[in-house]
C-alpha positions in Angstrom: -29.4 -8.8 -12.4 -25.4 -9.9 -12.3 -24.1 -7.7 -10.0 -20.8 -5.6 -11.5 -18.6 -3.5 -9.8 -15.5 -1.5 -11.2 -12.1 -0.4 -10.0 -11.2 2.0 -12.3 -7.2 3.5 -11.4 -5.7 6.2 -13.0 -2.2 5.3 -14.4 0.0 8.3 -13.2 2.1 6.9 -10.2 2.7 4.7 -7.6 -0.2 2.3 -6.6 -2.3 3.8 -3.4 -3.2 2.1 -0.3 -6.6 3.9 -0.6 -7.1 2.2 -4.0 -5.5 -1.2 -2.8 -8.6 -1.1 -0.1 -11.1 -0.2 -2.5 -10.1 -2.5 -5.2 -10.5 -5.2 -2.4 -13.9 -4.1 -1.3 -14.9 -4.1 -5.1 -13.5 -7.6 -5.1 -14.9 -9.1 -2.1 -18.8 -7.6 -2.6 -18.3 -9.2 -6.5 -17.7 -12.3 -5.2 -20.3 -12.5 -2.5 -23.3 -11.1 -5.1 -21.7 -13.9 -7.9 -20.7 -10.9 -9.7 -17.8 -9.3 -11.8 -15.1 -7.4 -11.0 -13.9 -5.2 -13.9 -10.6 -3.4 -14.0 -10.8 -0.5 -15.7 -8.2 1.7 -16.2 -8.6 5.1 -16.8 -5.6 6.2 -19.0 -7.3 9.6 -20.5 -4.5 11.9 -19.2 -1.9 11.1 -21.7 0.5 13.8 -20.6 0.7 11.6 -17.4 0.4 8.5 -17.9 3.0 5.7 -18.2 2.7 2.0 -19.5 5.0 1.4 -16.7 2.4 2.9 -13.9 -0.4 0.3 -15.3 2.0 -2.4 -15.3 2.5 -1.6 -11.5 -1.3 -1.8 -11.3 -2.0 -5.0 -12.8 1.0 -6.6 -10.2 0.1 -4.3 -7.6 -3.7 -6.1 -7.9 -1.7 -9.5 -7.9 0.1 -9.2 -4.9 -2.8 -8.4 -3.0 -4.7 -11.1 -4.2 -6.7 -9.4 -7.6 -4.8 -12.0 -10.1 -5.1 -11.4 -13.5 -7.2 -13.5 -15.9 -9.8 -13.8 -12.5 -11.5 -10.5 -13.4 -12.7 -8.9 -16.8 -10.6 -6.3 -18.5 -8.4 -4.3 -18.1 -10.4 -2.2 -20.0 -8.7 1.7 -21.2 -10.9 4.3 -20.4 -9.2 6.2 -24.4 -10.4 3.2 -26.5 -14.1 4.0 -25.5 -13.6 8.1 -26.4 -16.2 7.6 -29.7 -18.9 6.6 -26.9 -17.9 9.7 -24.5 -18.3 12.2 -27.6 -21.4 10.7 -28.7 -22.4 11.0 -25.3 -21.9 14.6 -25.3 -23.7 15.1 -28.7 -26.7 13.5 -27.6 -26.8 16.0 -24.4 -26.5 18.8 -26.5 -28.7 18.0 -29.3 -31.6 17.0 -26.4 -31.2 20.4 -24.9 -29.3 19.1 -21.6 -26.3 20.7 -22.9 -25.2 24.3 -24.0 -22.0 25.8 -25.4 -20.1 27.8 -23.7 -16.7 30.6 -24.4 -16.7 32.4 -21.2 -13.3 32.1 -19.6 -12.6 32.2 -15.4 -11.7 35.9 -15.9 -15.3 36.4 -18.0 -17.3 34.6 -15.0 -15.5 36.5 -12.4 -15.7 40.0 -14.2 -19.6 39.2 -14.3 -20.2 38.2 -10.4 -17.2 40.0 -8.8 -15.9 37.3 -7.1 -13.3 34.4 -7.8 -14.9 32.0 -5.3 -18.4 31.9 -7.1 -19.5 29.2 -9.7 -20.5 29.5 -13.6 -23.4 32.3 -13.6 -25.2 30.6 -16.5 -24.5 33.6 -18.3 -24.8 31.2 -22.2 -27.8 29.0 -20.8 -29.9 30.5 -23.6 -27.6 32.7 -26.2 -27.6 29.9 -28.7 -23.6 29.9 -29.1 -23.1 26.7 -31.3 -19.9 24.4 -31.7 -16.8 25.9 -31.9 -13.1 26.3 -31.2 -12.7 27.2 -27.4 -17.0 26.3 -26.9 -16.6 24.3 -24.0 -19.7 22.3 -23.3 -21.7 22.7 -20.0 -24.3 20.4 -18.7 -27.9 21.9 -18.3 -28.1 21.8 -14.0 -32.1 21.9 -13.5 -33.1 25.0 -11.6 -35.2 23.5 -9.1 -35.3 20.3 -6.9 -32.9 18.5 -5.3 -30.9 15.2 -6.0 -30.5 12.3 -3.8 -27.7 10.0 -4.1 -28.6 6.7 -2.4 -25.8 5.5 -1.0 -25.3 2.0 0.8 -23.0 3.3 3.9 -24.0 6.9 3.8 -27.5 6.9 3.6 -29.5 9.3 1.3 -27.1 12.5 1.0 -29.2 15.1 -0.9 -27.9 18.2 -2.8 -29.5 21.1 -3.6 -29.9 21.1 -7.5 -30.1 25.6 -7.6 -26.3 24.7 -6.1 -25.2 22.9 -8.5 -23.5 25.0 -11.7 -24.2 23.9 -14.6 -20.4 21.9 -15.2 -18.2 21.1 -18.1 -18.8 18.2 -19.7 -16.7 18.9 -22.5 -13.5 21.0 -23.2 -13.2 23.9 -25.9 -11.3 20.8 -27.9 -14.3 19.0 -28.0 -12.3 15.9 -25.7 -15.4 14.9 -22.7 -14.2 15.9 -18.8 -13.7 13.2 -16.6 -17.1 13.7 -15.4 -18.6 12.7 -18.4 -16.3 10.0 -19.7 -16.6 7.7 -16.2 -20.8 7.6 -16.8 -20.1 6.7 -20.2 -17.8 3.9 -19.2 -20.0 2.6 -16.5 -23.0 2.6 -18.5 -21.3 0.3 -21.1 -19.3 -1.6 -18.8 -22.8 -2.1 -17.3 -21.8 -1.3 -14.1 -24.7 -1.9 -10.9 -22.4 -0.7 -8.2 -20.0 1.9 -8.0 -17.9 1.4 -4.7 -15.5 4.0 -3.9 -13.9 6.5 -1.9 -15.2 9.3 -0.1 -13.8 12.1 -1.8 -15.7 11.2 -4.9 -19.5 11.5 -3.1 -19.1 15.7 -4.2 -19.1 14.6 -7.6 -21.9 12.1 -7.4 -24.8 14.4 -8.0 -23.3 15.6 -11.1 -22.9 12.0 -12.1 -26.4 11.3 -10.7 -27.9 14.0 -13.1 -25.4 12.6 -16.2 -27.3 8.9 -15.6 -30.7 10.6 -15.6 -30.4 12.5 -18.5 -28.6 10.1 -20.7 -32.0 7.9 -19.9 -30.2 5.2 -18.0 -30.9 4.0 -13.7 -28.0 5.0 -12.0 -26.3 2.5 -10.1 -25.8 1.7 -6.7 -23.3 4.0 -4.6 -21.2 2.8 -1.8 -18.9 6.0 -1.0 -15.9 4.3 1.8 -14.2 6.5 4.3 -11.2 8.6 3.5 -8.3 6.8 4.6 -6.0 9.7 7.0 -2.8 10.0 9.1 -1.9 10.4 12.6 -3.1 14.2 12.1 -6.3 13.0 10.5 -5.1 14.4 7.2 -5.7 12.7 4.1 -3.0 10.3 3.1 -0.9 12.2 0.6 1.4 11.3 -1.8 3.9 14.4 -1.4 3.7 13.8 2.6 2.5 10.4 3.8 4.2 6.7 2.8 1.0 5.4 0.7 3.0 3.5 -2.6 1.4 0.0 -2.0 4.9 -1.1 -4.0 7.0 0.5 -1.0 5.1 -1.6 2.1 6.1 -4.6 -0.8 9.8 -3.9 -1.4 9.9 -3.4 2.5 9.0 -7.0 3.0 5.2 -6.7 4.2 3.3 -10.0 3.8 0.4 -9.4 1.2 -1.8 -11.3 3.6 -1.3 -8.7 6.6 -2.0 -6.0 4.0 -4.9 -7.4 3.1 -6.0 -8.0 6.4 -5.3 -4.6 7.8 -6.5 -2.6 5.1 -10.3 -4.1 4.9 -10.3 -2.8 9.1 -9.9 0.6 7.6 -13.4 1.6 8.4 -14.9 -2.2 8.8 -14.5 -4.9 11.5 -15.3 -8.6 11.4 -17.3 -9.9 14.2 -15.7 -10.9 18.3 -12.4 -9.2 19.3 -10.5 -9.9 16.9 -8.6 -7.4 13.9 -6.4 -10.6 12.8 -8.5 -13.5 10.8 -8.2 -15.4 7.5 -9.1 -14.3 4.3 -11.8 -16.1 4.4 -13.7 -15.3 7.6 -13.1 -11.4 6.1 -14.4 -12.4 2.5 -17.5 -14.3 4.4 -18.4 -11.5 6.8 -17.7 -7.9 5.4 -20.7 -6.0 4.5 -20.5 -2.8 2.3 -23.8 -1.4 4.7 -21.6 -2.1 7.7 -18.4 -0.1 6.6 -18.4 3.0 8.9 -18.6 6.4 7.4 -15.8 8.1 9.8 -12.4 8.8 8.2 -10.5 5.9 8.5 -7.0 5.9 10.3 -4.0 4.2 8.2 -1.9 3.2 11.5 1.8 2.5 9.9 2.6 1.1 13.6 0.0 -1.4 13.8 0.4 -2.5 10.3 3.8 -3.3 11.4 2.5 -5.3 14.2 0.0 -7.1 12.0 3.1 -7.9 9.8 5.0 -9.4 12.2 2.2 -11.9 13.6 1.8 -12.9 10.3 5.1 -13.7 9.6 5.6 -15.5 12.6 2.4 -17.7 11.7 4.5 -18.9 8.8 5.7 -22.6 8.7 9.5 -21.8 8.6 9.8 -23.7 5.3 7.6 -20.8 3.9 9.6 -18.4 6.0 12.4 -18.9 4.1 11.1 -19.0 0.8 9.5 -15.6 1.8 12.9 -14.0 2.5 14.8 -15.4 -0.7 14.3 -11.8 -2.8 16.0 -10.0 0.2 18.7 -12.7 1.1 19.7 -12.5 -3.1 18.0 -9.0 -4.0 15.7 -10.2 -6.9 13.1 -8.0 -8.7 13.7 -4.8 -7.6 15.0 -5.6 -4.0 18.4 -3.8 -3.3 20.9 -6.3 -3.1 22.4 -7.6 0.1 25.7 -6.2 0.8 27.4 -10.1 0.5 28.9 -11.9 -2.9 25.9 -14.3 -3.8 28.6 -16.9 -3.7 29.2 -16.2 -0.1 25.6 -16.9 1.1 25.1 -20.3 2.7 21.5 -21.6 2.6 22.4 -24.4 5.2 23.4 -21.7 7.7 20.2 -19.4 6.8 18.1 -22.6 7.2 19.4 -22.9 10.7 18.9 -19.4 12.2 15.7 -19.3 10.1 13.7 -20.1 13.4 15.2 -17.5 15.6 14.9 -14.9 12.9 11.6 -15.3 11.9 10.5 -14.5 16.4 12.7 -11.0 15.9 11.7 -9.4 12.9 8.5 -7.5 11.6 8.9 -7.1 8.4 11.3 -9.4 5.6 13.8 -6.8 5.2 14.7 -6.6 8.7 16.1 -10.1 7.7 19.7 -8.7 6.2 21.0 -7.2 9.2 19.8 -10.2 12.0 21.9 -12.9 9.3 24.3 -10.7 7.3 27.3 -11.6 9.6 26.9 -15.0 8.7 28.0 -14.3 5.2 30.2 -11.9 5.3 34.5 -12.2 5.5 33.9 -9.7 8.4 31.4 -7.8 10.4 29.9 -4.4 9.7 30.4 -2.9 12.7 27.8 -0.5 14.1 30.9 1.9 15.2 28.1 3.4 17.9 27.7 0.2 19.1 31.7 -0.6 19.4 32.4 2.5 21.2 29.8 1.8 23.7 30.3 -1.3 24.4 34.1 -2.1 23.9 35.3 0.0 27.6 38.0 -1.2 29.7 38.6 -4.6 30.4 37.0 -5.6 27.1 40.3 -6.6 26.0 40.9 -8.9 29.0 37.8 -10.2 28.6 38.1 -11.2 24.8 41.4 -12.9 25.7 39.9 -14.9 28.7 37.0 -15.7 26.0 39.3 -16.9 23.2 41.0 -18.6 25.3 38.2 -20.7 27.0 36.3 -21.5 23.4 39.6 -22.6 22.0 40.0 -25.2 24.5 36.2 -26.2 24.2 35.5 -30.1 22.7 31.9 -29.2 21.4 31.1 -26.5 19.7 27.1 -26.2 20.6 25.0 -23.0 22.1 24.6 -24.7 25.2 28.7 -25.4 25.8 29.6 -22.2 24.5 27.4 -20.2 26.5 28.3 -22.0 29.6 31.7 -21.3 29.1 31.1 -17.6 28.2 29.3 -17.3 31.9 32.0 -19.0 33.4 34.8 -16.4 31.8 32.0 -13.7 33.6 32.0 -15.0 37.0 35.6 -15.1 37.1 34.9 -11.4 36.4 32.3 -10.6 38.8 30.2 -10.0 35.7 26.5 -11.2 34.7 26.2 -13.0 31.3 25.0 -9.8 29.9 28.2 -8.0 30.0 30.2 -11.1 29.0 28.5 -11.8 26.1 28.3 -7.9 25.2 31.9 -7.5 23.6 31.8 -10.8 22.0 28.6 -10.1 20.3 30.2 -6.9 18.7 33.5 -8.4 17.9 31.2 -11.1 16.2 28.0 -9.8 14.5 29.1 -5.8 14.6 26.2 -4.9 16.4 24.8 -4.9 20.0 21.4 -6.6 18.9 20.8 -9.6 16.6 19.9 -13.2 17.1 20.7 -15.3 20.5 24.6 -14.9 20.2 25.5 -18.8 21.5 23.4 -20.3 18.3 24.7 -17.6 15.8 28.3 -18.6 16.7 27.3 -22.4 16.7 26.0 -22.0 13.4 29.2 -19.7 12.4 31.7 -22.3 13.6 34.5 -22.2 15.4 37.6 -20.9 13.5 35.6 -17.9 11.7 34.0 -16.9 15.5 37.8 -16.8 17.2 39.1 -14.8 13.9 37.0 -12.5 14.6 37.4 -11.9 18.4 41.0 -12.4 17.5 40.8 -9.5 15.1 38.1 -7.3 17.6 41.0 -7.8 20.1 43.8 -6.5 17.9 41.8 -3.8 17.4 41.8 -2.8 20.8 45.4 -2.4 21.4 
């Protein structure tokens, strides 16, 4: 048997974390079994979808490592609607299925309460086909079904507490329910990996399978994925667009990484290893069933080992989108004619130590490119007191007179204006670091200015001093 497994996304938003980790389960248990991964993408809710949301899918997948043209489809859950109505027909005519006109208001009149399920009240009235006959699935009466489920175990449900559910609207269009068993059976799908908030709806499924005559497959039911609060990620509260940790200038590799330890672990202590040790050693049965914490934090801190592991040649390819705001990267607040890839080459090294993820890259370099400074007004007025202005003179003074322009001469020189001063390099340095770069933080100082040169670092301590008349 060829092993198949499906990620099957719903084209009505951003790209979820949640899906991003179980499309990669999907892909890695595909490629350990020799199998196929399908793509299938489930596009039945017209009034929401957007050829622009399964776009972001399909590039979504590739930045993650999912390319196309390595996996079969994408498939669209609407061109395979003949098969889920014929589905539906065959469940009705074998006496599995029963029509059905009671509304919500109908059900509730009849059991007094709005919390209880269908009563069964058309099980055996004989109502035919019709306008507004929804069509409900035959629930046996007795029994129980048991979902075998490779990290959960055997769950088992209760069949008498099941109601018998809609498997087709009063339109005659098939329910989700319905249409994903139809599209797995014909996909031939073995193994349906996915997340936990689906399991509720497996026994339904379960009893779809049986009925339409086919073995269901194999269910693998992840953790749910949650916040700090142990909430499930939500769209409307948490940060979960898999395209927003992109344009933020997260390495696809940390992603990966971190997002197959949501719930698994490879073997030692260890959380950061290469692809290949996770592709190699992750087993579905070894995923733990415990909700799954999505730690932004420690993403972060994954992202920024990784993008110190790059070579610095790589580095600097990595941050080209946000140094000229390509795709849809906002664009850096300098001219592109007024970036200079010489002088980006030669901070690259220092830059790459200080920041955690590739858009953190504008504000450590953008005073390099710029005619002036953006100063960080905070930071002037804490740091540019008395004797600042002194200070900046003594300074000017002592670099103009210097013969080499190198970190190592400048910074000497800058201690030296200090100890006249009673002060410690760190105040020195302070006000020239703000008249400089604008901000109190940044890259060492004495190899920025190096790298700046001499006439456009004294033009702007020049002007920082004028300022402080």
């Amino acid at each position: 048997m060829t092993v198949r497994v499906r990620f099957a996304p719903s084209p009505t938003g951003m790209f979820h974390v949640g899906g991003a980790r179980s499309a990669l389960q999907n892909w890695i248990y595909a490629k350990q079994q020799g199998g196929v991964f399908v793509l299938r993408i489930e596009d039945t809710d017209a009034a929401r979808n957007k050829p622009e949301w399964t776009e972001g899918i399909l590039s979504a997948l590739d930045w993650i490592g999912i390319s196309r043209g390595s996996y079969e489809g994408p498939h669209f859950q609407s061109e395979n609607a003949g098969e889920h109505r014929a589905a539906a027909a065959r469940l009705y005519e074998s006496g599995r299925a029963y029509y059905c006109d009671c509304t919500r208001e109908d059900v509730q009149a009849r059991t007094g309460s709005q919390y209880q399920g269908y009563d069964g009240y058309h099980r055996d009235r004989g109502l035919g086909p019709g306008p507004g006959h929804a069509l409900r699935f035959r629930t046996p009466d007795d029994g129980t079904t048991v979902v075998v489920d490779l990290i959960r175990g055997e769950p088992t449900f209760e069949n008498k507490l099941i109601e018998d559910f809609v498997i087709a609207r009063g339109d005659g269009s098939p329910v989700f329910l319905l249409a994903n068993v139809v599209d797995d059976m014909t996909m031939g799908i073995t193994h349906v990996i996915r997340a936990e908030e689906h399991l509720p709806n497996t026994p339904k499924q379960q009893l779809l399978w049986d009925a339409l005559g086919v073995k269901p497959p194999i269910w693998a039911h992840v953790p749910v994925v949650v916040n700090e609060k142990r909430q499930k990620l939500s769209k409307r509260r948490d940060k979960v667009a898999l395209e927003a940790y992109r344009e933020e200038g997260y390495l696809p590799g940390a992603m990966r990484n971190y997002l197959m330890l949501l719930g698994w672990a490879p073997s030692g202590d260890r959380e950061i290893v290469p692809w290949s040790v996770i592709e190699e050693e992750f087993r579905l049965e070894e995923v733990n069933p415990s909700p799954a914490f999505f730690d932004e934090k420690k993403l972060r801190a994954f992202n920024g080992d990784y993008i110190r592991a790059l070579p610095v040649a790589e580095f600097v390819d990595a941050c080209q989108p946000w140094l000229t705001g390509t795709g849809t990267i906002a664009p850096p607040p300098w001219q592109p004619e007024e970036f200079d890839a010489d002088a980006f080459a030669a901070v690259a090294p220092l830059a790459q130590t200080r920041i955690t993820v590739l858009s953190e890259i504008v504000p450590n370099v953008d005073f390099l490119f710029l005619a002036s400074p953006l100063i960080d007004e905070a930071a002037w007025a804490k740091t540019m007191k008395d004797g600042s202005a002194e200070l900046l003179d003594d300074a000017v003074a002592a670099f103009e007179a210097l013969e080499s322009w190198d970190a190592e001469s400048l910074k000497s020189t800058l201690e030296a204006v200090g100890a006249e001063r009673g002060l410690k390099l760190g105040k020195t340095q302070a006000p020239v670091r703000v008249a400089v770069t604008g901000r109190t933080v940044g890259l060492p100082l004495f190899e920025s200015l190096e790298v700046l040169g001499r006439e456009r670092t004294l033009t702007r301590m020049r002007a920082a001093r004028l300022r402080l008349v």
